[in-house]
KEKE-3310 file (N, C-alpha, C; in steps of 0.2 Angstrom, whole numbers, plus 5000, padded with zeros to 4 digits):
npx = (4945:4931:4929:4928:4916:4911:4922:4936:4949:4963:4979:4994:5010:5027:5046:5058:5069:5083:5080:5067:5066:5060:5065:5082:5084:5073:5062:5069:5069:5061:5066:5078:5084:5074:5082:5092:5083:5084:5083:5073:5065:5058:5052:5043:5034:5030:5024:5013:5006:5001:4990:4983:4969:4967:4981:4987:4994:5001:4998:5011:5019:5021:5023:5037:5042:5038:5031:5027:5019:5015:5014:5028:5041:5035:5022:5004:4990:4992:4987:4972:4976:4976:4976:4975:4971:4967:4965:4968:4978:4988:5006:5004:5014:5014:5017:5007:4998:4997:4993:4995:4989:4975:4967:4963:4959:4957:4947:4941:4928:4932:4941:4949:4940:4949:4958:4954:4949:4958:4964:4953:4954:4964:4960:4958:4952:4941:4934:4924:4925:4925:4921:4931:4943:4950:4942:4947:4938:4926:4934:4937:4925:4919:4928:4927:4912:4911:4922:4922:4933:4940:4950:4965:4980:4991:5006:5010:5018:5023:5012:5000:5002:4999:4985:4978:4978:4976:4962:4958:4957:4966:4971:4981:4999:5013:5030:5047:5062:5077:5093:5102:5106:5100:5098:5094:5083:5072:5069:5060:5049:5041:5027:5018:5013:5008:5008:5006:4999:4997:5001:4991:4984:4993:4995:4991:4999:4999:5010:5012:5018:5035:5049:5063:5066:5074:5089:5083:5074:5057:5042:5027:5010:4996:4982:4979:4964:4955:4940:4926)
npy = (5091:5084:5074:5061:5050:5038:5030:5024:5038:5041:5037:5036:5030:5030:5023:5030:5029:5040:5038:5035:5021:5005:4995:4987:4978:4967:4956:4958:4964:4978:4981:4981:4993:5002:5001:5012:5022:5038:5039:5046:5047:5035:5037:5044:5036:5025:5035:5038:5027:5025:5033:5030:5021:5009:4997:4996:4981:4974:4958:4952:4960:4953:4942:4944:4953:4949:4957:4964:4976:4985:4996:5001:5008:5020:5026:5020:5012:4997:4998:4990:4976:4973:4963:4962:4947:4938:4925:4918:4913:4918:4915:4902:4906:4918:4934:4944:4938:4934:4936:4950:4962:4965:4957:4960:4949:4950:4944:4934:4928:4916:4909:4896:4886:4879:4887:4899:4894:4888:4901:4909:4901:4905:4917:4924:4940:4936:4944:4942:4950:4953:4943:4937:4943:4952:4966:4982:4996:4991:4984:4993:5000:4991:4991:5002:5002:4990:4989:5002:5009:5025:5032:5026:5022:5015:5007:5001:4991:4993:4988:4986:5001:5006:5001:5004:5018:5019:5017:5027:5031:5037:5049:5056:5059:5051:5053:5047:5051:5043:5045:5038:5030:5016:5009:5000:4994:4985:4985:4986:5003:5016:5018:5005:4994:5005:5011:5023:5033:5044:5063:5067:5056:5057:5055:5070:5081:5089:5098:5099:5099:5102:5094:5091:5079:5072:5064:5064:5069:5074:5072:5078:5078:5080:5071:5072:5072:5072:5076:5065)
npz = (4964:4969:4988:4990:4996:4998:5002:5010:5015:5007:5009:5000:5004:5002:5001:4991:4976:4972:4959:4956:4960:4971:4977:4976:4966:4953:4962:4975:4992:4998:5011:5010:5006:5014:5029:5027:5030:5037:5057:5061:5049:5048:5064:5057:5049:5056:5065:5057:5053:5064:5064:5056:5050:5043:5035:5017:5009:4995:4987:4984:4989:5001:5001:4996:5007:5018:5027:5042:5048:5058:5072:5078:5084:5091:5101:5099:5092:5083:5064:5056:5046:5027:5015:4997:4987:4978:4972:4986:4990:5000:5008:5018:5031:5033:5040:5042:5046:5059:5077:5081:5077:5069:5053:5038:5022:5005:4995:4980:4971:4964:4972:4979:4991:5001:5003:5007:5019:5025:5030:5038:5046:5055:5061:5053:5043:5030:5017:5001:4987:4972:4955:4948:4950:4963:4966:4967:4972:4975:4986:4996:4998:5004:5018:5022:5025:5032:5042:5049:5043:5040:5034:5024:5023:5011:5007:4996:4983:4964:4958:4964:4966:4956:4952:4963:4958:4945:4947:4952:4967:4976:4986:4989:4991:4998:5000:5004:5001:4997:4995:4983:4969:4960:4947:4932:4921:4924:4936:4952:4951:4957:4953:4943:4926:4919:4904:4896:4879:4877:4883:4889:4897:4908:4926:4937:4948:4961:4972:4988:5002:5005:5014:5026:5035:5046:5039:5025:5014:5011:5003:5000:4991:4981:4974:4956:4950:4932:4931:4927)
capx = (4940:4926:4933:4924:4915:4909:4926:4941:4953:4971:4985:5001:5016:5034:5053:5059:5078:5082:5078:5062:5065:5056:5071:5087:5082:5067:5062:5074:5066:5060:5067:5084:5082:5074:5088:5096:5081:5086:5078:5068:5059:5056:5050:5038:5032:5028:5017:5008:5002:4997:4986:4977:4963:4970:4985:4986:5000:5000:5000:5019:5025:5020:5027:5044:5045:5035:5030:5023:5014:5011:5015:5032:5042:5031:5016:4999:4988:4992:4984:4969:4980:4972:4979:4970:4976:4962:4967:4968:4986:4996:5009:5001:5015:5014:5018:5001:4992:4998:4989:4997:4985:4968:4969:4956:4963:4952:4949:4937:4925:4935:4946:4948:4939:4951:4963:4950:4946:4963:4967:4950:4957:4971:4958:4958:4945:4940:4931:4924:4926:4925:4921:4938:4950:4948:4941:4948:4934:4924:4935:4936:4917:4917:4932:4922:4905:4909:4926:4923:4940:4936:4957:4968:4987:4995:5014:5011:5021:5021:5008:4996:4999:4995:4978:4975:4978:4972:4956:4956:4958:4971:4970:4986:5005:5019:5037:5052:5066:5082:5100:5104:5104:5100:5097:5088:5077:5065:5069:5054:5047:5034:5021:5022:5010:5007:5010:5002:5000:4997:5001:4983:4982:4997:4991:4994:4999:5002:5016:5008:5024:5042:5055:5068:5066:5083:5092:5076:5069:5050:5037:5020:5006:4988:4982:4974:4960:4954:4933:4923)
capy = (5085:5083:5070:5053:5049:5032:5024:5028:5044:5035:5040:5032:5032:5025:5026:5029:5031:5047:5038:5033:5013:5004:4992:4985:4974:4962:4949:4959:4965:4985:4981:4982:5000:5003:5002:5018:5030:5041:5036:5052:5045:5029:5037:5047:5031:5023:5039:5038:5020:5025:5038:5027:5017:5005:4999:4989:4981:4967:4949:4950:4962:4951:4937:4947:4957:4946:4962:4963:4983:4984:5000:4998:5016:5026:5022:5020:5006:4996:4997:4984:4976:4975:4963:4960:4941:4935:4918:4918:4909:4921:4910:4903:4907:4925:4937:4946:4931:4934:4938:4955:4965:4960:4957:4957:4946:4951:4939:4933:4923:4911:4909:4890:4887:4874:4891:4902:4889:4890:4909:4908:4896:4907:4922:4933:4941:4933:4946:4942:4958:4952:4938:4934:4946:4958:4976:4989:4999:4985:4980:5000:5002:4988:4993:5008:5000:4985:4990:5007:5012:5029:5033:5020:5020:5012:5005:4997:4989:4997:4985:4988:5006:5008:5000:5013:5026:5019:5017:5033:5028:5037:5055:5059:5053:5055:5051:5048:5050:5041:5046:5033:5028:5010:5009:4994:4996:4982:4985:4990:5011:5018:5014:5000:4994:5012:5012:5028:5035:5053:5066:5067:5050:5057:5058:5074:5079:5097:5099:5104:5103:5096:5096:5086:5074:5068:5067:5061:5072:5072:5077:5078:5077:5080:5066:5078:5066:5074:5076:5061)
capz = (4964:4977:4989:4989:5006:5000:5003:5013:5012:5004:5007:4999:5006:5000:5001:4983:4976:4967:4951:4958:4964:4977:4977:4974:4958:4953:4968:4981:4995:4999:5017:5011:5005:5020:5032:5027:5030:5044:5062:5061:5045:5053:5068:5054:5046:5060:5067:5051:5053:5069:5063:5051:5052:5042:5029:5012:5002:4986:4991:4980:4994:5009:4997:4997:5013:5024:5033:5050:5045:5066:5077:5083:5086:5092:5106:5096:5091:5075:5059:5052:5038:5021:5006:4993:4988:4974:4975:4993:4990:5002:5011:5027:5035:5035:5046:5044:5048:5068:5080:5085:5074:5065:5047:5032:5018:5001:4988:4974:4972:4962:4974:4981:4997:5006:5006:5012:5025:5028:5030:5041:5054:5058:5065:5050:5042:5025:5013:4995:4984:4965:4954:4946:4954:4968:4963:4974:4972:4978:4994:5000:5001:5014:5021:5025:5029:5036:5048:5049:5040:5036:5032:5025:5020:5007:5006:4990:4977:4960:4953:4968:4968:4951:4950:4966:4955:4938:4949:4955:4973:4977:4986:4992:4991:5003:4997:5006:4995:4998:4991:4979:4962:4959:4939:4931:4918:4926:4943:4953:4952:4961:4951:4936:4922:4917:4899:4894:4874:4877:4889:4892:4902:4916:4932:4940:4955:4965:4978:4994:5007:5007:5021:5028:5040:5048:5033:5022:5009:5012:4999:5000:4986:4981:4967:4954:4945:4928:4930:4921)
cpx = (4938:4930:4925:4923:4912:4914:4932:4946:4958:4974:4991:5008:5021:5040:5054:5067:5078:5080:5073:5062:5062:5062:5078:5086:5076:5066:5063:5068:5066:5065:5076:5087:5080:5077:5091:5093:5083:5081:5074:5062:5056:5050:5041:5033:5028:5022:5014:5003:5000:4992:4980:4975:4965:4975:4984:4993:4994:5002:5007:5023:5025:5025:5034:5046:5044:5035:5026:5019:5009:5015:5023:5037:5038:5023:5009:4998:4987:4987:4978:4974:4976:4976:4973:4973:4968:4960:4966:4975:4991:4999:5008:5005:5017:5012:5012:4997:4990:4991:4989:4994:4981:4972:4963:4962:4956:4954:4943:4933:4926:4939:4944:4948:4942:4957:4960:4949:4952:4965:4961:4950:4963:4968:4958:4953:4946:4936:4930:4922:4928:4924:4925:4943:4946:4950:4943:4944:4928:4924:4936:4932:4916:4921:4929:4916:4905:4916:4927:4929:4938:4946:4961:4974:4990:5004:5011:5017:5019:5015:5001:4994:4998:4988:4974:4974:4973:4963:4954:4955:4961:4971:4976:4995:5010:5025:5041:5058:5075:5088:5103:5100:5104:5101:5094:5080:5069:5065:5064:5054:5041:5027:5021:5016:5006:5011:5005:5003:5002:4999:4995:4981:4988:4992:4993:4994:5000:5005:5014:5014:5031:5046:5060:5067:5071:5087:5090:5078:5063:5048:5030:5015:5001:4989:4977:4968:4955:4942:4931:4926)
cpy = (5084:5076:5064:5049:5043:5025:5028:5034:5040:5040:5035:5035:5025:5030:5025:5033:5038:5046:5035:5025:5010:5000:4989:4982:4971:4958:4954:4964:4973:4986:4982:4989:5006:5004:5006:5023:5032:5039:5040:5051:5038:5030:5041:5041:5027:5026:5039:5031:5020:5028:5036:5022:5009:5005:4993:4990:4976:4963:4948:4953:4958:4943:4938:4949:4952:4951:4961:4970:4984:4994:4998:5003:5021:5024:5024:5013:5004:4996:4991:4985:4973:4969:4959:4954:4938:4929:4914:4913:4916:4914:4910:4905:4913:4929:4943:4943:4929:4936:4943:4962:4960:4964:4956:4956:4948:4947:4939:4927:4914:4908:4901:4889:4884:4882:4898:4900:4892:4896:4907:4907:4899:4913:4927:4931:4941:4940:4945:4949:4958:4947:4932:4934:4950:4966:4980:4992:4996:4984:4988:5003:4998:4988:4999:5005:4996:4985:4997:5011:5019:5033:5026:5023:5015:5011:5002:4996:4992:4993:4986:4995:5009:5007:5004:5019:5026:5021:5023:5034:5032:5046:5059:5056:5056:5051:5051:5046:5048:5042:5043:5033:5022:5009:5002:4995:4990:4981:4989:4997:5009:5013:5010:5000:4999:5012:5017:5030:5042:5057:5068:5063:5052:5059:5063:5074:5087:5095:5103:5104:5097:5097:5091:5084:5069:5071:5064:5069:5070:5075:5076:5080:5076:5076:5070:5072:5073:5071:5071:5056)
cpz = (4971:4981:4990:4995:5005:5003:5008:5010:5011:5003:5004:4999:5006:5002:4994:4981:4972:4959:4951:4958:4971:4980:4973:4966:4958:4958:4974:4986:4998:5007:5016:5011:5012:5027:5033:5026:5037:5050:5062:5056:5046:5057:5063:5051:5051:5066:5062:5050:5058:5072:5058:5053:5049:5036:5024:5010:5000:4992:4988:4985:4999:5005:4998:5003:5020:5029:5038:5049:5053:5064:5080:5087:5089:5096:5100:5094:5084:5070:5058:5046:5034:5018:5001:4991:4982:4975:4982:4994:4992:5006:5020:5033:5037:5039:5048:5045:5056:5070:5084:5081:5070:5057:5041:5026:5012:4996:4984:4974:4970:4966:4979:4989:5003:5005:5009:5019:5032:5034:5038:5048:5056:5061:5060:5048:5034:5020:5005:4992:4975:4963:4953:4947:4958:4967:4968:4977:4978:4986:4996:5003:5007:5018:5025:5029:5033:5043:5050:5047:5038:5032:5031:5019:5016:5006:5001:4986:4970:4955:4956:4967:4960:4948:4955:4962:4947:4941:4953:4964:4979:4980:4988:4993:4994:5003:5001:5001:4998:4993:4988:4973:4960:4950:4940:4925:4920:4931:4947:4954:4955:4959:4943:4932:4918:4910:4893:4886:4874:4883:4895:4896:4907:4920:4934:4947:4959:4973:4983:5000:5004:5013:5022:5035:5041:5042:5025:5019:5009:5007:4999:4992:4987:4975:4965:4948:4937:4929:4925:4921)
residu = (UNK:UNK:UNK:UNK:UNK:UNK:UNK:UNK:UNK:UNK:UNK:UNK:UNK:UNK:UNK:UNK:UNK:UNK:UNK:UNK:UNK:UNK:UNK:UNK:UNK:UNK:UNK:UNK:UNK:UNK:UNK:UNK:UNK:UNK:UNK:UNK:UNK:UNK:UNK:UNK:UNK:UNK:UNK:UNK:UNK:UNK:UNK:UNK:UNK:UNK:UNK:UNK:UNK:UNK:UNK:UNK:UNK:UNK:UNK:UNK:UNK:UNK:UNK:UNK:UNK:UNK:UNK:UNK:UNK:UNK:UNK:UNK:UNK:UNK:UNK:UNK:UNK:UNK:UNK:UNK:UNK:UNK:UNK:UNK:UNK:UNK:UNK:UNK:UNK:UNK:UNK:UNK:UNK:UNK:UNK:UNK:UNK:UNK:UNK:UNK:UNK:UNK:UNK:UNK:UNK:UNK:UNK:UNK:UNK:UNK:UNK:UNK:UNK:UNK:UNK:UNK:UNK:UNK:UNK:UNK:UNK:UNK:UNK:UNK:UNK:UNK:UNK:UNK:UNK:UNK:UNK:UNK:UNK:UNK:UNK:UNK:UNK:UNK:UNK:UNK:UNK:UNK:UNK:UNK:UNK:UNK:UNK:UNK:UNK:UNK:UNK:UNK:UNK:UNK:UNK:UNK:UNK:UNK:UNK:UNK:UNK:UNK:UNK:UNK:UNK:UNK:UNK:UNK:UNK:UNK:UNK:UNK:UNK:UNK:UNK:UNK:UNK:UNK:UNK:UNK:UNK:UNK:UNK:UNK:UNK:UNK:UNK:UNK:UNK:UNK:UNK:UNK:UNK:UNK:UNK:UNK:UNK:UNK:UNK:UNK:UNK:UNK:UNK:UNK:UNK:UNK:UNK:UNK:UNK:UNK:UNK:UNK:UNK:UNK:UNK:UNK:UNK:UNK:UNK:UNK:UNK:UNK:UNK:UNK:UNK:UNK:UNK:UNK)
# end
């Protein structure tokens, strides 16, 4: 499939258990998981965010991890962070809200202007990007037009990275795979509200490198979108 020059290139990149988890259980935080990737897949992590123009999670992970999504192993200059947040109810006192990276917040036109106002008065950058919720499609184009993004990273949660993928979004995914088996049948996976009929609705994917990093299992992937 031709690549799509009107939005950024996307890559999505996660740690995931051998039985494909983001984390320990529902609520708990991906930062605990993250702990036991080797320093070497760390040190990869953190070259990869410092190679993109910018990064998105879900307003649920920043809710959860209260990420910072900076530079901080490895010399380069942090990412523009992304979250799309419809409502515009992320929690003011969130650690992307600093001032040690810019931040576009993406929300809806619904979205109530006393926490617009809010967000605003903290230095970040406000964009409207739907009427009722926030279209990806939407907020990628002015991620391209209006900040010049022309490569952006995904650490999503599996609700985010499934409307990348449903939406086609999505060109590339880079796994770090962790040695454990958490179990859970509602404990978060890669990617969630995928409840597909036939096999004709999987998304595919081809296997373009793996290796070891530290003592990581790395996989790499091309996202295969079916024409039309």
């Amino acid at each position: 499939m031709a690549e799509n020059t009107a939005r950024p290139h996307v890559l999505m990149m996660s740690e995931i258990t051998a039985d494909g988890k983001l984390t320990l259980k529902r609520g708990a935080s991906s930062k605990i998981l993250m702990k036991y990737m080797a320093h070497e897949t760390e040190i990869l992590l953190h070259e990869t965010r410092a190679a993109y123009d910018a990064i998105m999670v879900g307003a649920n992970t920043i809710r959860i991890d209260n990420s910072f999504l900076t530079v901080r192993l490895v010399p380069g200059k942090s990412p523009l962070r992304v979250i799309p947040c419809s409502m515009a109810d992320i929690p003011p006192d969130a650690n992307v809200l600093g001032r040690d990276a810019p931040t576009v917040i993406g929300v809806c036109e619904a979205a109530p202007k006393e926490r617009v106002d809010a967000i605003k008065a903290k230095g970040v950058h406000v964009v409207y990007a739907g009427k009722k919720h926030v279209e990806l499609p939407l907020l990628l184009k002015i991620l391209k037009e209006q900040f010049g993004v022309n490569k952006l990273m995904i650490e999503g949660g599996p609700t985010l990275n499934w409307h990348m993928l449903h939406d086609q979004l999505v060109d590339e995914i880079r796994l770090i795979h962790l040695p454990f088996i958490v179990g859970g049948s509602d404990t978060p996976s890669l990617v969630g509200g995928m409840h597909i009929n036939t096999e004709d609705e999987m998304i595919r994917l081809n296997l373009k490198k793996f290796y070891m990093c530290g003592s990581n299992l790395v996989s790499e992937f091309d996202v295969l979108y079916r024409e039309g």
